[in-house]
N, CA, C and O atoms as a GROMACS GRO file, in nm:
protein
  572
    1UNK      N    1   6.587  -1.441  -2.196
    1UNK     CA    2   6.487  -1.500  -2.110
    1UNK      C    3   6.355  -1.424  -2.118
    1UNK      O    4   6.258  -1.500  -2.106
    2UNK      N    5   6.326  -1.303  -2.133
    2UNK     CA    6   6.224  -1.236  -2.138
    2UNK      C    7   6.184  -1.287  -2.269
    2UNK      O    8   6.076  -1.346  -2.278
    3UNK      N    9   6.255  -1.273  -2.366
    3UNK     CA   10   6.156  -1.302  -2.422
    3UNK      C   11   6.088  -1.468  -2.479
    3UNK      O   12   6.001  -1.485  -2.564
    4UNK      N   13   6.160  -1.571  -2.400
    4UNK     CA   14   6.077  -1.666  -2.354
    4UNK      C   15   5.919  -1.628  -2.288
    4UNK      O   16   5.809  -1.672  -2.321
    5UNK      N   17   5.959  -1.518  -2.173
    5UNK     CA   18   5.826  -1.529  -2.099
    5UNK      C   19   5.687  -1.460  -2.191
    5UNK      O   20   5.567  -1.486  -2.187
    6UNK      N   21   5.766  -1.361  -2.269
    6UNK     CA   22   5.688  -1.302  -2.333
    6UNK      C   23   5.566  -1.425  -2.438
    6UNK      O   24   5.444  -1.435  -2.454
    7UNK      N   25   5.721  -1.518  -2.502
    7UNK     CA   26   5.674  -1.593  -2.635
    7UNK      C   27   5.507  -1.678  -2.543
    7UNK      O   28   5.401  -1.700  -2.603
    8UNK      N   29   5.529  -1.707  -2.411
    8UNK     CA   30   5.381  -1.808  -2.344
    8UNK      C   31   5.333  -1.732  -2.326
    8UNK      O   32   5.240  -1.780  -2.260
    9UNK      N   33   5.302  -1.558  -2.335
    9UNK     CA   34   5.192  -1.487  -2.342
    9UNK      C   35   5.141  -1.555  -2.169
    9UNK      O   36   5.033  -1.611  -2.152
   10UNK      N   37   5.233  -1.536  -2.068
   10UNK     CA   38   5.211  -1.553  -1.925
   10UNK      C   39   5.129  -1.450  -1.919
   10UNK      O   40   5.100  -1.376  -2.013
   11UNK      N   41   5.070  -1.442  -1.757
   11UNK     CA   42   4.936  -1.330  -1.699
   11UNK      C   43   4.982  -1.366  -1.570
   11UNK      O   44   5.040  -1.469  -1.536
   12UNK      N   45   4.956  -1.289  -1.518
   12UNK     CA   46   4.945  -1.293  -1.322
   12UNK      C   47   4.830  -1.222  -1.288
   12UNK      O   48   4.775  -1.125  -1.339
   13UNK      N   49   4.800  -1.306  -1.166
   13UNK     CA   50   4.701  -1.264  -1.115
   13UNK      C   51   4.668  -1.307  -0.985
   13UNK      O   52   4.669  -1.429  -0.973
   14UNK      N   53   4.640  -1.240  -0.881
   14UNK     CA   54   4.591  -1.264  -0.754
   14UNK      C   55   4.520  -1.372  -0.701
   14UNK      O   56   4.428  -1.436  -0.751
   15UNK      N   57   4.585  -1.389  -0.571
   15UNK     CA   58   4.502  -1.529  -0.516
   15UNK      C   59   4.495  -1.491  -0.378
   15UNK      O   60   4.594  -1.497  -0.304
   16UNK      N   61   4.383  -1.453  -0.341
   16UNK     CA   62   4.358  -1.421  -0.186
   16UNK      C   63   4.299  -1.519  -0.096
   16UNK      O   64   4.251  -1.612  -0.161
   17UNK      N   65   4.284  -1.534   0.051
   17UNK     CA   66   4.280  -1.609   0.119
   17UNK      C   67   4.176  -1.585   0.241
   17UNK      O   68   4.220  -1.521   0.336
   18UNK      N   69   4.068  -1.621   0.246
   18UNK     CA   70   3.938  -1.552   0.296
   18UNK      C   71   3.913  -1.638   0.414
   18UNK      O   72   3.931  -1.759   0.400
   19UNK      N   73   3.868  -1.583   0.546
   19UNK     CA   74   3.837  -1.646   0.681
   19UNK      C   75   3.716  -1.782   0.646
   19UNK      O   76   3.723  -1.883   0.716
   20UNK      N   77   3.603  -1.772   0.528
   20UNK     CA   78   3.512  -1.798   0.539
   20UNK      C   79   3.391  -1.715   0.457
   20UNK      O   80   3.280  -1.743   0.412
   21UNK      N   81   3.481  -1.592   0.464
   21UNK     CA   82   3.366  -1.493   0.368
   21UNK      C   83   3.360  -1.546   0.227
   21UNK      O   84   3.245  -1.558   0.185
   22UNK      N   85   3.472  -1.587   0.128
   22UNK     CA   86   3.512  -1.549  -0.001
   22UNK      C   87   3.371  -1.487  -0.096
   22UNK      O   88   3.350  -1.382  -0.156
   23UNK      N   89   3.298  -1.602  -0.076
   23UNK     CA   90   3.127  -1.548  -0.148
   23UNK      C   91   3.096  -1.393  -0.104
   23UNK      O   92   3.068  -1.295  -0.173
   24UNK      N   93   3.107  -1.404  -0.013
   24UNK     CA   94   3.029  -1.250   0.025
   24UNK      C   95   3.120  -1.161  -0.036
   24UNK      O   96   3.062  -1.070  -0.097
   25UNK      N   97   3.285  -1.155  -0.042
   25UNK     CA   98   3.317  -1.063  -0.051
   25UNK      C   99   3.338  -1.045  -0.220
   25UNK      O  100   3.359  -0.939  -0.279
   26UNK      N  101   3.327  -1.170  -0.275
   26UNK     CA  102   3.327  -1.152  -0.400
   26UNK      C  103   3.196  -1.057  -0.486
   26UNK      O  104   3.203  -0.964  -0.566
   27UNK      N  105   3.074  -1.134  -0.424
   27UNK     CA  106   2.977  -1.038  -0.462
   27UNK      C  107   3.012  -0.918  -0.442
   27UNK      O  108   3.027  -0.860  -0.550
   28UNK      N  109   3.037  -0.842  -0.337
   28UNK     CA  110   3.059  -0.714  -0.283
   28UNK      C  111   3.177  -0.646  -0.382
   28UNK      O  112   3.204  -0.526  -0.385
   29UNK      N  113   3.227  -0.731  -0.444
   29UNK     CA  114   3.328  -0.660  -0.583
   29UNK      C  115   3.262  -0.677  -0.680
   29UNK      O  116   3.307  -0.619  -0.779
   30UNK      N  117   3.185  -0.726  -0.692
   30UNK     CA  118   3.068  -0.739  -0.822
   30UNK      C  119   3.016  -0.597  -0.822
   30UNK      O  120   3.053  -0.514  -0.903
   31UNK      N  121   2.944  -0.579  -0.743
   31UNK     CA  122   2.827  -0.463  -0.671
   31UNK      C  123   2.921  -0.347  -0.712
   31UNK      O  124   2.914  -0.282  -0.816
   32UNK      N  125   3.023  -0.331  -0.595
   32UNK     CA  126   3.101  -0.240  -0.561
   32UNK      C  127   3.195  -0.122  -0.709
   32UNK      O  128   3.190  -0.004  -0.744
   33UNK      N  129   3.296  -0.297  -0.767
   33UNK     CA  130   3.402  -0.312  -0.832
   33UNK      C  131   3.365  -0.297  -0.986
   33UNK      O  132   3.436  -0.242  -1.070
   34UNK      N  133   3.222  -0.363  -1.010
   34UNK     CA  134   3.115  -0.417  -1.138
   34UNK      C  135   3.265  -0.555  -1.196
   34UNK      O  136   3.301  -0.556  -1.314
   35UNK      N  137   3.318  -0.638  -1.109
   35UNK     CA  138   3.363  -0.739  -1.120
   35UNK      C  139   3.259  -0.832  -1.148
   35UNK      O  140   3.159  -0.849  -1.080
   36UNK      N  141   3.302  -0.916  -1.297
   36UNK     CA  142   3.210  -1.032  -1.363
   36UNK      C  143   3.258  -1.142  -1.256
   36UNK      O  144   3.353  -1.132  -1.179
   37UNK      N  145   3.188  -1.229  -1.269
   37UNK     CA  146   3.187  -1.361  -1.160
   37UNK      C  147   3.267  -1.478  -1.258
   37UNK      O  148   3.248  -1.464  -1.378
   38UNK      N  149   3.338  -1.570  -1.222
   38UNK     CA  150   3.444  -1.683  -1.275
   38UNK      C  151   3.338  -1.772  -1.228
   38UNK      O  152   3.222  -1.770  -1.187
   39UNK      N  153   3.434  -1.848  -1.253
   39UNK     CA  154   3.443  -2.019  -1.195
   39UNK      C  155   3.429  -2.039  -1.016
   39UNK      O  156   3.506  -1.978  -0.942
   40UNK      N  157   3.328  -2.127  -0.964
   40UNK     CA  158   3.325  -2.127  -0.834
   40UNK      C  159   3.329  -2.307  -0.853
   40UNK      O  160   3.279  -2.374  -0.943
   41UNK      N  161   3.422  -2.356  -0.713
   41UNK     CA  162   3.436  -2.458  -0.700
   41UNK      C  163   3.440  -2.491  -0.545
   41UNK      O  164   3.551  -2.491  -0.490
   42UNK      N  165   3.316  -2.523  -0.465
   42UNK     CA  166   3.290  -2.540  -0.352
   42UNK      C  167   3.353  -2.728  -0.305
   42UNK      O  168   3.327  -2.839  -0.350
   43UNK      N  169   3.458  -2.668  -0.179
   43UNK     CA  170   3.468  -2.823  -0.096
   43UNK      C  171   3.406  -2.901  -0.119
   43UNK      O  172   3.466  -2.998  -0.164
   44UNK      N  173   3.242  -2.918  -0.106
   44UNK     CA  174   3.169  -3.063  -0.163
   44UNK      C  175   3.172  -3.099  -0.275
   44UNK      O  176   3.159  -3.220  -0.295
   45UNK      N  177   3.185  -3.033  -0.357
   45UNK     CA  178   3.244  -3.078  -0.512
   45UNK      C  179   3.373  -3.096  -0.529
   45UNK      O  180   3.430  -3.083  -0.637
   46UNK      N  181   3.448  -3.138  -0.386
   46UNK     CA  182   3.589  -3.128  -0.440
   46UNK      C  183   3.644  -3.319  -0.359
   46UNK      O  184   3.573  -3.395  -0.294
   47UNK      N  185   3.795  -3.337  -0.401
   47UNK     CA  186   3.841  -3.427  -0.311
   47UNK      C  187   3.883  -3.451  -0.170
   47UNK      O  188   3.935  -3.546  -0.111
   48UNK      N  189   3.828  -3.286  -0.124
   48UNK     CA  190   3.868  -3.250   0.040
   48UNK      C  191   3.736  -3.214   0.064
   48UNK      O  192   3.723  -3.117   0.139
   49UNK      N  193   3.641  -3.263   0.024
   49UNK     CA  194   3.490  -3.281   0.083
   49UNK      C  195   3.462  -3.342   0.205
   49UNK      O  196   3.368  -3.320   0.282
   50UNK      N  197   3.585  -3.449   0.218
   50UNK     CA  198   3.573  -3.475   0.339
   50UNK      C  199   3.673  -3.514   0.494
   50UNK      O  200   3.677  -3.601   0.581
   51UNK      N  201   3.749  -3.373   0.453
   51UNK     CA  202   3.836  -3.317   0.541
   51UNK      C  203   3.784  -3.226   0.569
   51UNK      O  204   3.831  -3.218   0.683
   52UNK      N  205   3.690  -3.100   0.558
   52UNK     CA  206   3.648  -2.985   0.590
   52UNK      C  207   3.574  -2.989   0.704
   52UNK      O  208   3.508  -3.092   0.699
   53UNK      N  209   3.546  -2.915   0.826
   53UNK     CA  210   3.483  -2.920   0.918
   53UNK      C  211   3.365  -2.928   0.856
   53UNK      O  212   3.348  -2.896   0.738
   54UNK      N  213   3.250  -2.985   0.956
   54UNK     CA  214   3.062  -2.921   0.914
   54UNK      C  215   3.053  -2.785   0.874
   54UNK      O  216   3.140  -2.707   0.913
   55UNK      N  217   2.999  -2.761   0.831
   55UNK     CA  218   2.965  -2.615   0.779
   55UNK      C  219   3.013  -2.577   0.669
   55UNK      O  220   2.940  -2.519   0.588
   56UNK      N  221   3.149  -2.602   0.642
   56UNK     CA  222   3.213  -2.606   0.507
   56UNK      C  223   3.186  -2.670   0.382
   56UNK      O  224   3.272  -2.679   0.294
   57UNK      N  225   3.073  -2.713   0.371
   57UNK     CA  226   3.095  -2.802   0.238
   57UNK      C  227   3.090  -2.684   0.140
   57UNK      O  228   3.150  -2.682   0.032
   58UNK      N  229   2.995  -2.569   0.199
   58UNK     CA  230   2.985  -2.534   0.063
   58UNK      C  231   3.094  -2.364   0.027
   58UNK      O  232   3.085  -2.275  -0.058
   59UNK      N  233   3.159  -2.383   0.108
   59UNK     CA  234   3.254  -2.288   0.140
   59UNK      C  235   3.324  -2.260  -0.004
   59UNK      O  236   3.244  -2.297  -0.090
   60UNK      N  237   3.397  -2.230  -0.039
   60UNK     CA  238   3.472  -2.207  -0.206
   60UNK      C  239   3.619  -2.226  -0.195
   60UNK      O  240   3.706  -2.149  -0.154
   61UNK      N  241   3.626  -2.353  -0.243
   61UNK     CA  242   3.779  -2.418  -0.223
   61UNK      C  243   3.854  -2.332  -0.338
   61UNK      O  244   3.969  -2.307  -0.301
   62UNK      N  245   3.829  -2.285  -0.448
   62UNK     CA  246   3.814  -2.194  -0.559
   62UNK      C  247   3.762  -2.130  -0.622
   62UNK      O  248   3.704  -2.197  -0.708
   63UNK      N  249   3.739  -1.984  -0.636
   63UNK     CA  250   3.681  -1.945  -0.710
   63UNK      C  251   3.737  -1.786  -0.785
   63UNK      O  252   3.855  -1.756  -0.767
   64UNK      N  253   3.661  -1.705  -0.854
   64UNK     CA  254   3.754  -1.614  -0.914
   64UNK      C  255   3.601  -1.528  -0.960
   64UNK      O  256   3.483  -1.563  -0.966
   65UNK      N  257   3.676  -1.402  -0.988
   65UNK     CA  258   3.656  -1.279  -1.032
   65UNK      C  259   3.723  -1.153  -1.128
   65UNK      O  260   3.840  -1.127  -1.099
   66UNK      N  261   3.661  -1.072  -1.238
   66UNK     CA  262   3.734  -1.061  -1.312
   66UNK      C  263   3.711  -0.891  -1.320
   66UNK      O  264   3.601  -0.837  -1.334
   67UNK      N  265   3.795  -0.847  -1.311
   67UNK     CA  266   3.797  -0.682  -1.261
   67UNK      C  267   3.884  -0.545  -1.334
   67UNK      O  268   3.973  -0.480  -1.278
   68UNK      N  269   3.828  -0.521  -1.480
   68UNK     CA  270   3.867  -0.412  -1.544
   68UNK      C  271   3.968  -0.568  -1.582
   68UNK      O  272   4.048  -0.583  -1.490
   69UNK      N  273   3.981  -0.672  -1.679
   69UNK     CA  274   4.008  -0.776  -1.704
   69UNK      C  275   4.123  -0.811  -1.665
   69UNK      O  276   4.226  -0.826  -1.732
   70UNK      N  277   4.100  -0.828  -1.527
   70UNK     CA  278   4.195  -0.916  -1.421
   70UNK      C  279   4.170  -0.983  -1.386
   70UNK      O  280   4.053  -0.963  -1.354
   71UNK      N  281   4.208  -1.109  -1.350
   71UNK     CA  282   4.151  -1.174  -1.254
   71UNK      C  283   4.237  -1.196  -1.119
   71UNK      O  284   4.353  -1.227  -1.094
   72UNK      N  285   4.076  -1.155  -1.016
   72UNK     CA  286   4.153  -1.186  -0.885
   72UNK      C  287   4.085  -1.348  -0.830
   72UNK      O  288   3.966  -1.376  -0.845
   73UNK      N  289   4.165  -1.423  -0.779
   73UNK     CA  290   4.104  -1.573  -0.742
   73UNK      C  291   4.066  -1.550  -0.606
   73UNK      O  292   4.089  -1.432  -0.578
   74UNK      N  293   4.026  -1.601  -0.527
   74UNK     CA  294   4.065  -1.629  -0.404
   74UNK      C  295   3.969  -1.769  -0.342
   74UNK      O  296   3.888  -1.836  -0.407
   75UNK      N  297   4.002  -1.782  -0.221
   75UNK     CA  298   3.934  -1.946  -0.167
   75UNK      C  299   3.914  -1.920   0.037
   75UNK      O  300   3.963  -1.842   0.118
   76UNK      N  301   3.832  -2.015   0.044
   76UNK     CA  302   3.818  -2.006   0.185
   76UNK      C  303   3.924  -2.118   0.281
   76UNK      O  304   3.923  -2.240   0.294
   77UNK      N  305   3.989  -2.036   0.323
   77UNK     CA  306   4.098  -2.101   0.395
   77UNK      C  307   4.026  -2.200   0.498
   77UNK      O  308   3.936  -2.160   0.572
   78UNK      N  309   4.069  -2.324   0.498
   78UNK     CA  310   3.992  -2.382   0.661
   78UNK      C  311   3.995  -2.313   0.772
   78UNK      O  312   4.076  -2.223   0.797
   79UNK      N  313   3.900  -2.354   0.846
   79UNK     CA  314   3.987  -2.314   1.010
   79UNK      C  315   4.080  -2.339   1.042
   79UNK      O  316   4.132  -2.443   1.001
   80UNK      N  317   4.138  -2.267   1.120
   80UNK     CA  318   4.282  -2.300   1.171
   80UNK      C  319   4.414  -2.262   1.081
   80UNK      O  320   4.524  -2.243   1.133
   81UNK      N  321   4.386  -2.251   0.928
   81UNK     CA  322   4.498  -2.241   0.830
   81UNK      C  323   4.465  -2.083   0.787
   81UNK      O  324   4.570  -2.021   0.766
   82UNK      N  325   4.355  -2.010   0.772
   82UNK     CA  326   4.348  -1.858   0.759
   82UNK      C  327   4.492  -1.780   0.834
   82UNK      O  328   4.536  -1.799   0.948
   83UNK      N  329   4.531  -1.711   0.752
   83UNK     CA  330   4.627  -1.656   0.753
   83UNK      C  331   4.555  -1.438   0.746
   83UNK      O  332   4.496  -1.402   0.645
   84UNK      N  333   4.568  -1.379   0.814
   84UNK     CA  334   4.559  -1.181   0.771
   84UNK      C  335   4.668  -1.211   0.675
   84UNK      O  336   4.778  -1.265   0.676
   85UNK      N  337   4.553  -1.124   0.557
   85UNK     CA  338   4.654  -1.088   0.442
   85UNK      C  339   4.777  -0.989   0.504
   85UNK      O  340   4.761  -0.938   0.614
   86UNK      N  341   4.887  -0.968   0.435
   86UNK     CA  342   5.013  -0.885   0.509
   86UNK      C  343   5.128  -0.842   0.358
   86UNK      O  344   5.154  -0.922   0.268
   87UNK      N  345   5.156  -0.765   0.361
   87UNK     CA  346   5.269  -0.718   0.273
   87UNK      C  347   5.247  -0.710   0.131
   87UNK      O  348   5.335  -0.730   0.047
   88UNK      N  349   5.071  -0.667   0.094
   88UNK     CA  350   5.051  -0.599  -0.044
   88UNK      C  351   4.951  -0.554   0.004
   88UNK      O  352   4.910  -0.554   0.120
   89UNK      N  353   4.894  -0.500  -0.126
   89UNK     CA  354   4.785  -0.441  -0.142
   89UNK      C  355   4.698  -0.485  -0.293
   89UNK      O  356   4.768  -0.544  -0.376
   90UNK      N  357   4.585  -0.465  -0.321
   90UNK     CA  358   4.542  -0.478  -0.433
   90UNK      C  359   4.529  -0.362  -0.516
   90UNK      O  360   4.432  -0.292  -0.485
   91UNK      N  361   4.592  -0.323  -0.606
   91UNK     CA  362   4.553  -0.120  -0.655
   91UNK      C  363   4.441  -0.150  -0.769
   91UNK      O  364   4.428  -0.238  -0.854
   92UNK      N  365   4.346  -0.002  -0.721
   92UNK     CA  366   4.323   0.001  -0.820
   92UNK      C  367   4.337   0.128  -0.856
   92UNK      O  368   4.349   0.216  -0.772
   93UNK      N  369   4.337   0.157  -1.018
   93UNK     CA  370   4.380   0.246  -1.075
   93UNK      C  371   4.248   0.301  -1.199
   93UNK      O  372   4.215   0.243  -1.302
   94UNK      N  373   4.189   0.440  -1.137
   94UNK     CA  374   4.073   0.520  -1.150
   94UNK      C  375   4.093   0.628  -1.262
   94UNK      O  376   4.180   0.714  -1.264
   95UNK      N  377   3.996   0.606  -1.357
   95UNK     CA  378   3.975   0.761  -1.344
   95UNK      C  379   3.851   0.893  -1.315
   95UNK      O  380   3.729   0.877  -1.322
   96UNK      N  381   3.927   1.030  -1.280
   96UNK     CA  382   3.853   1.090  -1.198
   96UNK      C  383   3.844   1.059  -1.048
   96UNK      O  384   3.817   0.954  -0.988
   97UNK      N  385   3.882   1.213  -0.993
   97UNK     CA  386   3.853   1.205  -0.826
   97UNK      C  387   3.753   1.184  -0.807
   97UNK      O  388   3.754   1.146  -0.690
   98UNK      N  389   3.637   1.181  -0.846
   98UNK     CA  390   3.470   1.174  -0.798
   98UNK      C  391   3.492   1.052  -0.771
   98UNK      O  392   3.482   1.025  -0.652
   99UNK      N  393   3.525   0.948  -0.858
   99UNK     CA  394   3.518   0.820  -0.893
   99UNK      C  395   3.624   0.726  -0.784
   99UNK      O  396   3.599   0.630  -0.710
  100UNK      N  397   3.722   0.784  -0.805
  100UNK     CA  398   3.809   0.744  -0.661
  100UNK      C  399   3.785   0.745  -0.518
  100UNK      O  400   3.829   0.667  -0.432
  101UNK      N  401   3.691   0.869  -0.503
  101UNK     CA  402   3.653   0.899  -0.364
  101UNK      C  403   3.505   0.793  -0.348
  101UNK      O  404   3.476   0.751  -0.236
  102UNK      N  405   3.420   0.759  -0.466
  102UNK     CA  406   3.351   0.707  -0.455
  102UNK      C  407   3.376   0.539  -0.434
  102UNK      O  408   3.305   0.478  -0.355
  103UNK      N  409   3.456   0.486  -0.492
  103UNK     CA  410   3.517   0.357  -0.425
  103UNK      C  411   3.601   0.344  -0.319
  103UNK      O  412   3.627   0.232  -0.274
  104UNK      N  413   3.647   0.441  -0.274
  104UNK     CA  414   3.708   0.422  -0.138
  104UNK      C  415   3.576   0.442  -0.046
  104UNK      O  416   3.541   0.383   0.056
  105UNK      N  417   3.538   0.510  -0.093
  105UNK     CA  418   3.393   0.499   0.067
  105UNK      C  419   3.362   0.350   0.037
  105UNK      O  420   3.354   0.268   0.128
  106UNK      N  421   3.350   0.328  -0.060
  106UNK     CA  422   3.241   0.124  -0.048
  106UNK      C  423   3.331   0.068   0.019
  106UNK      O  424   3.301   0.020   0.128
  107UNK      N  425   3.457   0.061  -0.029
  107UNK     CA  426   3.556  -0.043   0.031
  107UNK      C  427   3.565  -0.029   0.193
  107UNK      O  428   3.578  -0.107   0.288
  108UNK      N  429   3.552   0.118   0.175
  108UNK     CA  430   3.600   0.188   0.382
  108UNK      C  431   3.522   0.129   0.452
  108UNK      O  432   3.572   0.081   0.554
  109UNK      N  433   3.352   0.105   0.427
  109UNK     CA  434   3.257   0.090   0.473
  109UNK      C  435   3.258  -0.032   0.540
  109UNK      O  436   3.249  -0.139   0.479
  110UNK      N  437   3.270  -0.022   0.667
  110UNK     CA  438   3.238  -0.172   0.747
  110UNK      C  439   3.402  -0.232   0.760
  110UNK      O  440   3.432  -0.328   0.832
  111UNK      N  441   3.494  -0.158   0.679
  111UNK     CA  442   3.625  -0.152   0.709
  111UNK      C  443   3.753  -0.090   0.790
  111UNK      O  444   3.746  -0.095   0.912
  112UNK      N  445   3.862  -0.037   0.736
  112UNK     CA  446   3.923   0.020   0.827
  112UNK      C  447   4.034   0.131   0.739
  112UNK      O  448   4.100   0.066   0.659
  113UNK      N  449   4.064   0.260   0.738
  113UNK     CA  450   4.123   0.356   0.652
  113UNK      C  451   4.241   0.357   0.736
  113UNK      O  452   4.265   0.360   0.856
  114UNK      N  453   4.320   0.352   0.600
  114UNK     CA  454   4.484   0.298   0.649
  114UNK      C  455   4.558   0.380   0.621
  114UNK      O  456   4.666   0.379   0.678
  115UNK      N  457   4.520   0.522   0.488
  115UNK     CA  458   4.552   0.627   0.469
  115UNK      C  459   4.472   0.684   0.368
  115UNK      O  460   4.477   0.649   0.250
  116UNK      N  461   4.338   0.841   0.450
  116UNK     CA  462   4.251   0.888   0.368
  116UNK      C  463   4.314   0.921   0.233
  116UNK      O  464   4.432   0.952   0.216
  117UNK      N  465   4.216   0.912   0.138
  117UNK     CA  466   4.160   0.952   0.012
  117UNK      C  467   4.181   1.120   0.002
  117UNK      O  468   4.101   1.211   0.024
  118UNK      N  469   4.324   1.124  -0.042
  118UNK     CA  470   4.336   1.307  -0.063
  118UNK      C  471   4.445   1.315  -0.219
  118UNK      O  472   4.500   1.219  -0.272
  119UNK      N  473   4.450   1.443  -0.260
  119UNK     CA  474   4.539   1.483  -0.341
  119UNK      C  475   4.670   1.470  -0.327
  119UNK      O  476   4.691   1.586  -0.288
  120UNK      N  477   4.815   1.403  -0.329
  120UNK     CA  478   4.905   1.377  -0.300
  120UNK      C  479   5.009   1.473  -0.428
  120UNK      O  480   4.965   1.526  -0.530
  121UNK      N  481   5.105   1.471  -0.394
  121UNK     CA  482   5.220   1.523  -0.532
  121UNK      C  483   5.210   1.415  -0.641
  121UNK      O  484   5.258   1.451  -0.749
  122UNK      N  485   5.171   1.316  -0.639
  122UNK     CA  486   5.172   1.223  -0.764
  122UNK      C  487   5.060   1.188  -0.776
  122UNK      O  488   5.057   1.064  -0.780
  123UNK      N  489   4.940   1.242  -0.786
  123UNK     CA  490   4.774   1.194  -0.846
  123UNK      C  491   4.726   1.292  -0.753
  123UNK      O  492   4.759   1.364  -0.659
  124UNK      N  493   4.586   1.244  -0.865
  124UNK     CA  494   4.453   1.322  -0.834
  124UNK      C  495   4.396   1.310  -0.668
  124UNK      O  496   4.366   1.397  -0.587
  125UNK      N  497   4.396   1.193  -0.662
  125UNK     CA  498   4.309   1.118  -0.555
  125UNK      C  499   4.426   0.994  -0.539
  125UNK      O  500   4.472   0.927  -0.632
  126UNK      N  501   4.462   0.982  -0.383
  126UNK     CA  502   4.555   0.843  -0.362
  126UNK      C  503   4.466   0.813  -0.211
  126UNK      O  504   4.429   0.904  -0.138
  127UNK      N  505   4.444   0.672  -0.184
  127UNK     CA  506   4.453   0.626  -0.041
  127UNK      C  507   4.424   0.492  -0.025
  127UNK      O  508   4.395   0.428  -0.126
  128UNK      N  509   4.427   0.434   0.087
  128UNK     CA  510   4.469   0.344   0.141
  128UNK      C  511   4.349   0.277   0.204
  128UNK      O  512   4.263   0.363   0.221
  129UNK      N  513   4.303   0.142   0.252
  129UNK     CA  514   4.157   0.127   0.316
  129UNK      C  515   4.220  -0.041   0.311
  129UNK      O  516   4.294  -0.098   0.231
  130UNK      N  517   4.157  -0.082   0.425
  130UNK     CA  518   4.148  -0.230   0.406
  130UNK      C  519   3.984  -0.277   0.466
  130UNK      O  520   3.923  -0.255   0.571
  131UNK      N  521   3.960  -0.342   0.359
  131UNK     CA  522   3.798  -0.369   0.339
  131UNK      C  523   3.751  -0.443   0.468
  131UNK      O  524   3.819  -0.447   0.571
  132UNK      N  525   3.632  -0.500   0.453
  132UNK     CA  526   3.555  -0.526   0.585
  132UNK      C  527   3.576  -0.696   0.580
  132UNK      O  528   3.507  -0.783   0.634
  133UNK      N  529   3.706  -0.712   0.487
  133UNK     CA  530   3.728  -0.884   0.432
  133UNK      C  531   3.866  -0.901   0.495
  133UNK      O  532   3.921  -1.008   0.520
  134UNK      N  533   3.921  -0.755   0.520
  134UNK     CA  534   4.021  -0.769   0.546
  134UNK      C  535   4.119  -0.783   0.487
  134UNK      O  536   4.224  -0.831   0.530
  135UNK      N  537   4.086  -0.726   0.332
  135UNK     CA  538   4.186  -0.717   0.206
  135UNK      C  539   4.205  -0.543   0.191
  135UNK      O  540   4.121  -0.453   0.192
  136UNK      N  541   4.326  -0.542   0.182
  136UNK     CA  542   4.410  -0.432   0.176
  136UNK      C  543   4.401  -0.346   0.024
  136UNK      O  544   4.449  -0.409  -0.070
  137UNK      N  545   4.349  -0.222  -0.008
  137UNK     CA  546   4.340  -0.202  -0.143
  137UNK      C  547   4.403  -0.057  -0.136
  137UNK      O  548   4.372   0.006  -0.035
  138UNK      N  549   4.483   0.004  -0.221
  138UNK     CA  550   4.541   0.132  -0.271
  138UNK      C  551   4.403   0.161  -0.382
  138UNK      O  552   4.367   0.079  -0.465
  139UNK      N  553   4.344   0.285  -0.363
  139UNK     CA  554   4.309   0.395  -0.487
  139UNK      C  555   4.418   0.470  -0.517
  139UNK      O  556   4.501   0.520  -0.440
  140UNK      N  557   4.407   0.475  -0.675
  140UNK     CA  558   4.483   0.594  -0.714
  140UNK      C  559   4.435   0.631  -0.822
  140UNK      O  560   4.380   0.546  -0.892
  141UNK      N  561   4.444   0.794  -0.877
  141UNK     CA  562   4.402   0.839  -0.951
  141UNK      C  563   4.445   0.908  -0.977
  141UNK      O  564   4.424   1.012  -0.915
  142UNK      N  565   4.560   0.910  -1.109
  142UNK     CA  566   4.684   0.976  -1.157
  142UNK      C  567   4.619   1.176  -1.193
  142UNK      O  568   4.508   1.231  -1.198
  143UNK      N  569   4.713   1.205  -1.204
  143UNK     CA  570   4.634   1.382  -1.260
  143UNK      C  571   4.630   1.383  -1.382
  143UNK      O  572   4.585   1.480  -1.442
   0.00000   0.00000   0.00000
């Protein structure tokens, strides 16, 4: 069976679920992350253009971002269907402590530290932060 999965050359990749921000926070991984920008596909360009409350048209029923060549997706949940992300994290994986400590401050900022940015028995630099989006991210930075 593996190597079925292998032979379609499959990929995984993240799909997060945003109050309303998704734009903002995507830029802010642009800036932050130097994440290239995907495909954006806003509610009014879509077939639920007109199920969305006012304000939503131009909200991002889909869109994506591509990060040390990953891609993370994510979309703006309606009202009422937003869900707090719960039971992962997004890692990323650094090198250099300068560099680790320096993306955990962007992410911390306007966020919330879930476990500081220190030297652990297994890496340079490890910690914990969930952003000001309310997405959950691990630094780590092996020795």
């Amino acid at each position: 069976m593996l190597a079925d999965v292998a032979a379609l050359k499959t990929e995984l990749s993240a799909s997060i679920s945003f109050g309303g921000d998704c734009e903002e926070a995507f830029k802010f991984y642009e800036d932050v992350l130097g994440a290239k920008p995907g495909l954006i596909f806003r509610y009014a360009d879509s077939p639920m253009a007109d199920v969305v409350p006012d304000g939503w048209e131009t909200k991002i029923m889909h869109g994506s971002v591509t990060i040390g060549g990953h891609v993370l997706e994510g979309a703006d949940a309606p009202p009422g269907r937003y869900e707090e992300p719960k039971g992962f994290s997004l890692s990323l994986h650094v090198r250099g402590a300068s560099e680790a400590e320096r993306l955990f401050q962007l992410l911390a900022n306007g966020g919330r530290v879930v476990y500081p940015i220190e030297k652990t028995f297994w890496s340079e630099r490890f910690g914990m932060v969930i952003d000001r989006f309310g997405i959950p991210w691990m630094i780590n930075c092996e020795a």
